[in-house]
BATINU-172531 format. One record per residue (C-alpha): residue in one letter; x, y negated, z. Coordinates in steps of 0.2 Angstrom, whole numbers, plus 2048, in hexadecimal, padded with zeros to 3 digits. Layout:
residues N
AXYZ
...
This chain:
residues 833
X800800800
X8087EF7FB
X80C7E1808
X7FF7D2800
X8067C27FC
X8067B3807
X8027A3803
X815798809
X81578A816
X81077A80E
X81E76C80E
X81976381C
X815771828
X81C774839
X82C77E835
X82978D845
X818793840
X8187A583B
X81A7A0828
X82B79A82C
X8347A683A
X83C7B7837
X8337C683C
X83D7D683E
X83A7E6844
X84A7F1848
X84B803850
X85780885E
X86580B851
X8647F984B
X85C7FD839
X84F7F0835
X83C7FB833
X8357EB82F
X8397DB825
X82C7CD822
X8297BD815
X82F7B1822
X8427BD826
X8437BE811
X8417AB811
X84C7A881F
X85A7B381C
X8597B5809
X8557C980B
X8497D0801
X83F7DD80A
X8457EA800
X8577E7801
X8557E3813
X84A7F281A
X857801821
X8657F7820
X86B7F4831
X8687E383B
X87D7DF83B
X87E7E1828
X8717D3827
X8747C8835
X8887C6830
X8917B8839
X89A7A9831
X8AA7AF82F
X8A37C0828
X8AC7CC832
X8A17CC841
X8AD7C984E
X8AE7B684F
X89B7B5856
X8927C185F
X8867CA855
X8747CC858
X8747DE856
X87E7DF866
X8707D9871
X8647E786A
X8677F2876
X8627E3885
X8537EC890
X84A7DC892
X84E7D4881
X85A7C687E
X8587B4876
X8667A986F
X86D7A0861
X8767AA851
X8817A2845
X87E7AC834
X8837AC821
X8717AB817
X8747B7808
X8797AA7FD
X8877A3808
X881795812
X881793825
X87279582E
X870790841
X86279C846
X85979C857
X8577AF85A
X84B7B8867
X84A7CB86A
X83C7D4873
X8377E8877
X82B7EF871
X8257FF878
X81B80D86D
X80E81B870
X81F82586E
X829821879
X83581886E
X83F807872
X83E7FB861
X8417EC85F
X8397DA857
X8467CD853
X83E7BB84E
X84A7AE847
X84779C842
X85279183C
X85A784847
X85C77A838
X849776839
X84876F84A
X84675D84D
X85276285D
X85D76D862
X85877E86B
X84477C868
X84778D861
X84A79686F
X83D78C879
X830790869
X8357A286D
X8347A387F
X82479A87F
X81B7A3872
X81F7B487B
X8217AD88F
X81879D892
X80E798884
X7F979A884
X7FB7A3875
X7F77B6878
X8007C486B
X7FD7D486A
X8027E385F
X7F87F285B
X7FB7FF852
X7EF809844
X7E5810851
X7E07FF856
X7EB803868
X7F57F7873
X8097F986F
X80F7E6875
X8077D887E
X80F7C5883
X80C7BF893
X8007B488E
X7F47BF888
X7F87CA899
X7F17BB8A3
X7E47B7898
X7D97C7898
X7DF7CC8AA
X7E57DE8A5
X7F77E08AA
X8027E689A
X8067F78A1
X7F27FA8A2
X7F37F7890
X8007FE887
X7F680D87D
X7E3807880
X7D8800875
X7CF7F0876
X7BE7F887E
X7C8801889
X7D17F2891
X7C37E388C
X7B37EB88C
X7AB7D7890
X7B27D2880
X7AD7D586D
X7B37E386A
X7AB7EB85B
X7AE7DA851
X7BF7D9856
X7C57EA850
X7B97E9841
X7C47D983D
X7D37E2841
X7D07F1836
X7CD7E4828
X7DE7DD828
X7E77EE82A
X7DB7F481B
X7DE7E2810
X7EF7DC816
X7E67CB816
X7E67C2826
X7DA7BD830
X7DC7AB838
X7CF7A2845
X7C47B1849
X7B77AD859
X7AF7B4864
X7A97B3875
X7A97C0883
X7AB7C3897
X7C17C6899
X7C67D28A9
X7CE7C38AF
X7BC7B88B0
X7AC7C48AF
X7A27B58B5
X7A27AA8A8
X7A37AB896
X7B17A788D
X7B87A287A
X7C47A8871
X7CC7A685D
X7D77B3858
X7E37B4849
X7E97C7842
X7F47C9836
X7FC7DE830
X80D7E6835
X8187F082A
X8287F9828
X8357FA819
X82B805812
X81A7FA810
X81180781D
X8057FE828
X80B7FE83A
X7FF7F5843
X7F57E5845
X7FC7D6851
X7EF7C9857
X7F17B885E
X7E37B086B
X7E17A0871
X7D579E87F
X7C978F876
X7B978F884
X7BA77E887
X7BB778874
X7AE785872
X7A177E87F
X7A576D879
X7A0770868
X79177986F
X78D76C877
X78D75E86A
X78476A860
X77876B86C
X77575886B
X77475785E
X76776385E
X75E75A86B
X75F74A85F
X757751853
X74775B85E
X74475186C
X738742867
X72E74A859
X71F74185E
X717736869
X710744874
X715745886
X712756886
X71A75C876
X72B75187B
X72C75988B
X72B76B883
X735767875
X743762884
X74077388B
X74477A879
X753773877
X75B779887
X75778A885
X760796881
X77178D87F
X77278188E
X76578B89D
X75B79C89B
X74A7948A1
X74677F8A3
X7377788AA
X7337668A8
X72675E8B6
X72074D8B3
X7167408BD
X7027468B8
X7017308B5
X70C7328A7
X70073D89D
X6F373089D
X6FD724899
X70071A8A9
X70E7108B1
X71871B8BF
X71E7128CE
X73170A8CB
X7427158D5
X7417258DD
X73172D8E0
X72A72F8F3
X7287418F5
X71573E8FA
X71373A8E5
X71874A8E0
X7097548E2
X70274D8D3
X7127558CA
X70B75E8BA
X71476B8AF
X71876289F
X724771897
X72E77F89B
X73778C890
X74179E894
X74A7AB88B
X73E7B4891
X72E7B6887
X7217AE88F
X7277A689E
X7257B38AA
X7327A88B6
X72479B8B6
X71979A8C6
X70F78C8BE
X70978B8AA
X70B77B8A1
X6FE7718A8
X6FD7778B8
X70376E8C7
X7147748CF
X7107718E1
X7237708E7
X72776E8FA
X72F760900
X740769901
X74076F8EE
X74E76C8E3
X7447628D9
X73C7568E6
X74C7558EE
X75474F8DC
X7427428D9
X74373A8EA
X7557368E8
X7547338D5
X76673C8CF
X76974A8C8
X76C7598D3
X77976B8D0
X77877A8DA
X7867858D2
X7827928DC
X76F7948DF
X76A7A18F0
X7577A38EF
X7577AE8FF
X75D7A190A
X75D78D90D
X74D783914
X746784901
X743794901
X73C794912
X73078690D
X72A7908FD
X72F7A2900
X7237A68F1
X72B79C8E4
X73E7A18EB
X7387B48EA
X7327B38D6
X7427AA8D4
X74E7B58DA
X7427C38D4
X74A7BC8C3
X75B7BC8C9
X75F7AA8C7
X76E7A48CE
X7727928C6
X7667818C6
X7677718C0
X75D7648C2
X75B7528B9
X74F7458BD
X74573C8AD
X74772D8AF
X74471A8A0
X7447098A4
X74870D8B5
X73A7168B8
X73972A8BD
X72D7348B2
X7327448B7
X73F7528BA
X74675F8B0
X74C76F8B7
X75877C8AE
X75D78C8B5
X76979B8B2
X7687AD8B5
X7717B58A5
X7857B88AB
X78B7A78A1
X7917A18B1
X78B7948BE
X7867838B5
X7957768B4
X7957648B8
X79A7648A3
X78976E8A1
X77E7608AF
X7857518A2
X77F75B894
X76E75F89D
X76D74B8A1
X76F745890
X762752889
X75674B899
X75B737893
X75573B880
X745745887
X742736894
X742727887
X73873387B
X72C737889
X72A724890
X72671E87E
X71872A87C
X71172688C
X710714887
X70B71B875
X6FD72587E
X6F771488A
X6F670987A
X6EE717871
X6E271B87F
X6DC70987F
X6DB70986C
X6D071986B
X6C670D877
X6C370086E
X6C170B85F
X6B3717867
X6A9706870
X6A66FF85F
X6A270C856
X68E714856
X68D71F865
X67D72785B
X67472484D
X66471884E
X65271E84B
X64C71C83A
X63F72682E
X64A72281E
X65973081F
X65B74082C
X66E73B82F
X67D742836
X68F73E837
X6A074283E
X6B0738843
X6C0741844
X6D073484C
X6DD736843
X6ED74384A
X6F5736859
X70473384D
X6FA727842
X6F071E84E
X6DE718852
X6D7714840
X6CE70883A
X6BF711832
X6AC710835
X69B714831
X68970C834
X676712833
X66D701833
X65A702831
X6546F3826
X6406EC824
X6366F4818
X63A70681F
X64B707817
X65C70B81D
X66E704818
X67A71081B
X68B70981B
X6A271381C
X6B170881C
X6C0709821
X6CF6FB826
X6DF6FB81F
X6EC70182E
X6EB70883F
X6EB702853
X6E36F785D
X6E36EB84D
X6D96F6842
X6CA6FC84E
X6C96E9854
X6C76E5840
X6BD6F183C
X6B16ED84B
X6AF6DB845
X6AB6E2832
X69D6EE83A
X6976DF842
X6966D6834
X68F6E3828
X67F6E5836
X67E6D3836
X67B6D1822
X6736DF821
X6656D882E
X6656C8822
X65E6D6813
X66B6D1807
X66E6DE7F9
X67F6E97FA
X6886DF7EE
X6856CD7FB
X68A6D7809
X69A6DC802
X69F6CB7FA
X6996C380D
X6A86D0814
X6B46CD809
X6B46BB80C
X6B36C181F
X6C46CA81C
X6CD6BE815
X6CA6B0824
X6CF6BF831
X6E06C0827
X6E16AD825
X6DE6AB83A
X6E86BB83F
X6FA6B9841
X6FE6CC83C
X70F6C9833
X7126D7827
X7016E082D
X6F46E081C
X6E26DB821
X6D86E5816
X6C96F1814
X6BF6FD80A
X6AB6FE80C
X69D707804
X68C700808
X67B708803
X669705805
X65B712802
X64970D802
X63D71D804
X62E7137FD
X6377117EC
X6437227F0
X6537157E8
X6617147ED
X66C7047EB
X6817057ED
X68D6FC7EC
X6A16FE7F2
X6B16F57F3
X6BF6FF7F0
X6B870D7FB
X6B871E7F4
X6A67217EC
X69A72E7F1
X69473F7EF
X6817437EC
X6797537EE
X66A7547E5
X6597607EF
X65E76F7E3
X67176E7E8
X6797657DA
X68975B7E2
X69174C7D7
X69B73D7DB
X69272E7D7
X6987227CA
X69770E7D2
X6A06FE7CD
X6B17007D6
X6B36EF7DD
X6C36E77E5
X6C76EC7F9
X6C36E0803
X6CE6D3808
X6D36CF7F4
X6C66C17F3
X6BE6B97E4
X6B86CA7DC
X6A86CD7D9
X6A06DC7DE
X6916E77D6
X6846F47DA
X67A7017D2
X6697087D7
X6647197D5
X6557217D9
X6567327E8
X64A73F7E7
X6447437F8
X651750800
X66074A7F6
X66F749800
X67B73A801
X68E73C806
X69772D80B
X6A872F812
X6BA726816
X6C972C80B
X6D173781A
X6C4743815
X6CD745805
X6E0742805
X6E774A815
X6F9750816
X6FC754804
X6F27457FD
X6E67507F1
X6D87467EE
X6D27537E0
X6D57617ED
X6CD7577FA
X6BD7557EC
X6BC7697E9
X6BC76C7FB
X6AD75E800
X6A47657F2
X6A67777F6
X69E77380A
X69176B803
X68C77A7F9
X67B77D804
X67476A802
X66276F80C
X66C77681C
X66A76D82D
X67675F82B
X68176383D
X686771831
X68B76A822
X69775D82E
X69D76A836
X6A0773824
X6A876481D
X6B276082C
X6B977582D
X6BF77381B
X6CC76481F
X6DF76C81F
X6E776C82E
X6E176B840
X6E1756841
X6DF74A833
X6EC74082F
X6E173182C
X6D072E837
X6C173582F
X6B173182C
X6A2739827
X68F735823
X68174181B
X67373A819
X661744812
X656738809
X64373980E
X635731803
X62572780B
X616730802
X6067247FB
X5FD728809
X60971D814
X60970E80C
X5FC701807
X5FD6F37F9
X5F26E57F3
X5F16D47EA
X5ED6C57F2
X5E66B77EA
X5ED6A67ED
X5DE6A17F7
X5DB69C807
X5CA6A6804
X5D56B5803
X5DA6B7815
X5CA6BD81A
X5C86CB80D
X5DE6D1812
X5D76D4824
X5CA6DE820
X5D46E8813
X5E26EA821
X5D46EE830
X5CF6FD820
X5DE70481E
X5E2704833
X5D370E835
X5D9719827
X5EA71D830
X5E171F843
X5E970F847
X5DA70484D
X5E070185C
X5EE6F7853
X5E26EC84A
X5E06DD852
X5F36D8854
X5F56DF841
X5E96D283B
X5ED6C4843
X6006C683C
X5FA6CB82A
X5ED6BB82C
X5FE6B1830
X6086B6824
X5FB6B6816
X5F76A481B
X60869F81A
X60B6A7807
X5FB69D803
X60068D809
X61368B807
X6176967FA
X61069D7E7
X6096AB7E0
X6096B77DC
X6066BE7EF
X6076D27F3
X6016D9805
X60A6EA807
X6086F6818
X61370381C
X61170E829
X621717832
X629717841
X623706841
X6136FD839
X61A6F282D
X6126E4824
X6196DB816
X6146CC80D
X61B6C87FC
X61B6B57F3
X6236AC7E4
X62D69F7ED
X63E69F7F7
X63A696803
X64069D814
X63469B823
X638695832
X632699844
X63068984F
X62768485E
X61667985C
X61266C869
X60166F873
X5FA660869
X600667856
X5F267084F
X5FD67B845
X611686844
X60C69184E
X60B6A0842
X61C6A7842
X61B6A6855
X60C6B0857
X6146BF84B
X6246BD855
X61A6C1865
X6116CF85E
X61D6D7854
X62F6E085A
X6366D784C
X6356CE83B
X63E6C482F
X63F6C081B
X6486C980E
X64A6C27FE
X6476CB7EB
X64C6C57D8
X6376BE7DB
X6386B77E8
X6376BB7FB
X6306C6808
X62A6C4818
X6286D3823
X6236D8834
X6246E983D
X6196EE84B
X61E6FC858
X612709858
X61370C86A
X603708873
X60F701881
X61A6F5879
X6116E687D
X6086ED88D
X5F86F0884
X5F36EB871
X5E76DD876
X5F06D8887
X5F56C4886
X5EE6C1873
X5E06B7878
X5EA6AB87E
X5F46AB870
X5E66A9865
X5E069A86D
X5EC691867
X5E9690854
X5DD68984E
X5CE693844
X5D468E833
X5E6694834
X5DD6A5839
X5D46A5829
């Protein structure tokens, strides 16, 4: 088997590294067995002219005959070795001033050889750092060296490596590794071994970690270089390894590693709880077999804890906030995550919280001390699980303690280290800054969710228009409180406005927006004003809150759809500013997006908007809707589209189950934006609940619209309400006649509410006011006011409408007739008719 070639020492490099010395292995006669790259380079010898030859042939003096200098050879023969300097002739004729060592080497056979190492002198910045290299390498130096031979068993050993792995050499010499080290890794190591007798190719900067004889406590590092041994005749000798014991190195690249680690999983999120279990994460395995975070039960609501060390009375409202074990599932744990630890007044971690620094028992007896005694339960489990090292650090931000972290030990890694309590503290400092911003996250988000839930509808109004339903999904806690809304507003004439927006942004900002713009939109809405008015009334809203709001780079902005079905005429008018439009359903279960004028978000300004009416069948189903329905995590609004439609799939089920369908289908388990949802199922008012006539324009005509009312009262069952109805319907006709044109239309409808409606040409808008006891006249709003729950005008392309509804409640005004005479005797018989 051929020796592989190695690569030379590069210019530069330090000239007593293996590379660079001789290596020679002579028997008790003084032939050389074994010659390596560095003796050929040395000396000038190739290996095969060197190998059998004897070691005085080669190492020839400077005059050549041998007898001016002592020859090396001479000192073969030395018990204990022999180190020195040599003058010698290289093989082409030039001095060489070589710093020589000799060592024994004992063999399975009981024979004496020898290893010669030679460097040049020539090489040293200073004179006899030869002998000092050699001496240290194979006395003093923390380099351990070993040789083996095929069988992978001990033939040499320095002294370093005797100190090193606390096996004395005689104890060595013809073991194996196992036999010697069983802590270490053994089956790596001779696998690497057997590789390099096998390939000739060294093997430089193995690790490995393991328990040496000389420290079975605690776990140590080590990086091992091999190379192969031969003789003359290229036959594999052995193996020789060189050790350096690197466990300090070792646990301080652990440890950046480890925070880095941190760095990069503690803080995720502005969850208390996830923070203080991602903490526990990190810590275990590498740093502690099983951590347990406990923090102040204020901080998971968000509130402020006290300033400096906590008073040992505080602690009982301690909660456990995370905790993690090699161990599956905990089984250390006396408390789950949740639950409240109930430490005595003599625990570790009180004892760490009251003082407020960080506390390290190396050594930790669960059988004795006053802890135990104070909570023999808790000590028992513990030292059930063989623990036998703690740490514990306080959380603490801004000078304020949060918490404690506790890490424990009960694998054989040795006690904890003050090294390991720094390590422990920074991972603590990271998870307390982490933790102290969520809690304020989760204070301002508490009071945002607040504001947000106040102005939003905490049920949906009675109305005969629509059955409705809706949901409201916040957003996940990352995104904040949103800005979106929804609204069932009944209007006059028995018809609804149903209404979805949606501000632009999140916070306190954007549920304090959106609850001026719901506001606003009830507001207009009461003033009857068509889809397209309203939305052009917000959008100059909008732009005065961004011209009075100092939000610096916030956008004030907002989508909204408003809608207003009318069950007497079963249309549907819409209209929608850059708001997503809606689905309808139609009674037999065909779903479609509906197609309306786009118009600008609000906020743009001085864009106009449009609407469209359409008319509903009775049963049809309306989806309106904020776009965190549709986009979520991966922003697919078509997939978003296929999966509304697909839940909506049974049109005619209870509407509860159709949210719940369409709220099941979103992806993930929160929405990454706040949703909002509103069905509404239209219902139609049939003939037989509403009344229309002509009036004509004549005072004459009064008379005649009583008795047609007083008729159709009778007709519904609803006598009782007929003298209140006709004196509002002879009010309202009276005005028409007098201050407005015809053509004039008396329409009834009965609902929830009796609701009468009179109709005229003119734009005039009336106007309640409050006669003086000598006027004989203005009193006719009045009396409607008084008898009515409420009334008002709406206005139409023909003109205007004056409405009035009566509650149908035979208690509403304490009896039907109660109180009218005297209201009555106030007008005068001609305004009556």
């Amino acid at each position: 088997m051929g020796t592989p070639k190695k690569n030379r020492s590069p210019a530069g490099s330090t000239p007593f590294d293996f590379a660079r010395t001789a290596v020679m292995l002579v028997d008790t006669d003084g032939v050389v067995r074994g010659w390596t790259e560095g003796a050929e380079e040395l000396l000038g010898h190739p290996a095969p002219d060197a190998l059998g030859r004897s070691l005085a042939q080669l190492f020839r003096s400077v005059d050549g005959d041998g007898t001016q200098h002592e020859n090396v050879a001479t000192r073969l023969g030395d018990a204990d070795g022999w180190s020195g300097t040599q003058a010698v002739r290289h093989r082409q004729g030039h001095r060489l001033d070589l710093e020589v060592r000799i060592l024994p080497v004992q063999d399975t056979d009981g024979h004496a050889p020898r290893l010669v190492l030679a460097a040049d002198m020539a090489q040293t910045p200073w004179p006899g750092v030869n002998r000092s290299l050699l001496e240290g390498i194979f006395t003093m130096s923390p380099v351990g060296v070993a040789m083996l031979n095929t069988d992978l068993r001990f033939v040499w050993v320095n002294d370093a490596l005797e100190v090193m792995g606390g096996v004395p050499r005689e104890e060595r010499i013809g073991k194996r590794l196992g036999d010697v080290q069983p802590g270490l890794a053994v089956e790596a190591m001779e696998a690497e071994m057997r590789r390099v007798l096998e390939t000739g190719v060294p093997s430089v900067g193995f690790e490995y970690l393991g328990h040496p004889e000389s420290d079975s406590v605690r776990e140590h590092a080590y990086s091992t270089s091999f190379f192969r041994l031969e003789d003359e005749t290229e036959e594999v000798l052995g193996v020789c390894y060189m050790v350096l014991d690197i466990t300090e190195n070792y646990r301080a690249r652990q440890r950046l590693a480890l925070l880095n680690k941190a760095s990069e999983r503690i803080g995720s999120s502005l969850d208390v709880l996830r923070t203080a279990q991602e903490l526990a994460d990190v810590a275990v395995p590498d740093l502690a077999d099983f951590v347990t975070v406990d923090l102040l039960d204020v901080m998971l609501s968000g509130g402020e804890p006290p300033p400096g060390p906590i008073d040992a009375t505080d602690l009982s409202t301690m909660r456990r906030a995370g905790q993690k074990s090699v161990r599956e599932g905990c089984p250390e744990a006396v408390v789950e995550v949740g639950g409240l630890p109930a430490y005595p007044a003599s625990a570790p971690v009180v004892l760490s919280l009251t003082v407020g620094s960080s506390s390290l028992y190396p050594t930790l007896d669960l059988c004795a001390g006053e802890w135990a005694a104070d909570d023999p339960v808790r000590a028992a489990h513990l030292h059930q699980y063989g623990f036998h090292s703690l740490m514990v650090v306080p959380l603490r931000a801004r000078g304020i303690i949060l918490g404690a972290a506790a890490f424990a030990r009960w694998q054989p890694k040795g006690p904890f280290q003050p090294d390991d309590l720094v390590l422990a503290e920074e991972f603590v400092n990271r998870a307390a800054v982490s933790i102290d911003n969520a809690r304020r996250y989760t204070r301002e988000h508490t009071a945002a969710l607040a504001l947000q839930r106040s102005l939003l509808p905490h049920d949906l109004p009675q109305q005969g228009a629509v059955d409705a339903a809706y949901r409201y999904l916040p957003a996940d806690s990352r995104s904040g409180v949103g800005g979106d809304w929804f609204d069932v507003i009944p209007l006059s004439g028995a018809r609804v406005g149903l209404v979805v927006g949606d501000v632009v942004g999140h916070g306190a900002h954007a549920a304090a927006t959106m609850g001026r713009l719901r506001s606003a939109v009830q507001t207009l809405a009461d003033m009857d004003l068509s889809p397209e008015e309203v939305l052009a009334h917000l959008d100059d809203m909008v732009g005065r809150v961004a011209d009075e709001t100092d939000t610096g780079p916030q956008v004030i902005g907002a989508t909204c759809l408003y809608a207003v079905y009318d069950p007497v005429a079963r249309t549907c008018s819409l209209a929608r500013a850059g708001h997503p439009p809606p689905v309808l359903v139609s009674p037999t279960g065909i779903s479609r997006l509906l197609e309306l004028p786009a118009g600008p978000p609000l906020g743009l300004g001085g864009l106009p908007f449009e609407s469209r009416t359409l008319p509903l069948p009775e049963g049809s189903l309306l989806v309106l809707y904020t776009n965190g329905l549709l986009t979520g995590q991966a922003l697919d609004v078509d997939g978003g589209l296929s999966r509304l439609h697909a839940a909506l799939a049974a049109p005619q089920a209870p509407l509860e189950e159709i949210c719940d369908a369409v709220i099941s289908n979103l992806p993930g388990t929160r929405p990454v934006d706040d949703v909002a949802l509103l069905l509404a199922r239209t219902r139609a008012l049939g003939r037989d609940r509403v009344a229309s006539w002509e009036i004509p324009a004549d005072p004459a005509a009064v008379g005649d619209a009583r008795a047609k009312v007083a008729r159709q009262l009778a007709a519904w069952g609803l006598s009782d309400h007929g003298f209140a109805t006709e004196l509002v319907v002879s009010e309202l006709v009276t005005n028409a006649i007098r201050h407005a044109g015809g053509p004039l239309r008396l329409r009834m409808i009965r609902e929830r509410a009796l609701i009468c409606e009179v109709s005229d040409g003119s734009s005039t808008s009336p106007h309640l006011r409050h006669a003086r006891t000598t006027d004989e006249g203005g009193r006719g709003l009045f009396l409607v006011a008084q008898l009515t729950q409420r009334w008002g005008t709406r206005y139409t392309p023909e003109g205007k409408t004056i409405w009035a509804e009566q509650s149908l409640d035979p208690t509403a005004f304490g009896g039907h007739n109660n109180g009218l005479g005297d209201l009555v005797g106030l007008h005068t018989a001609d305004e009556l008719g």
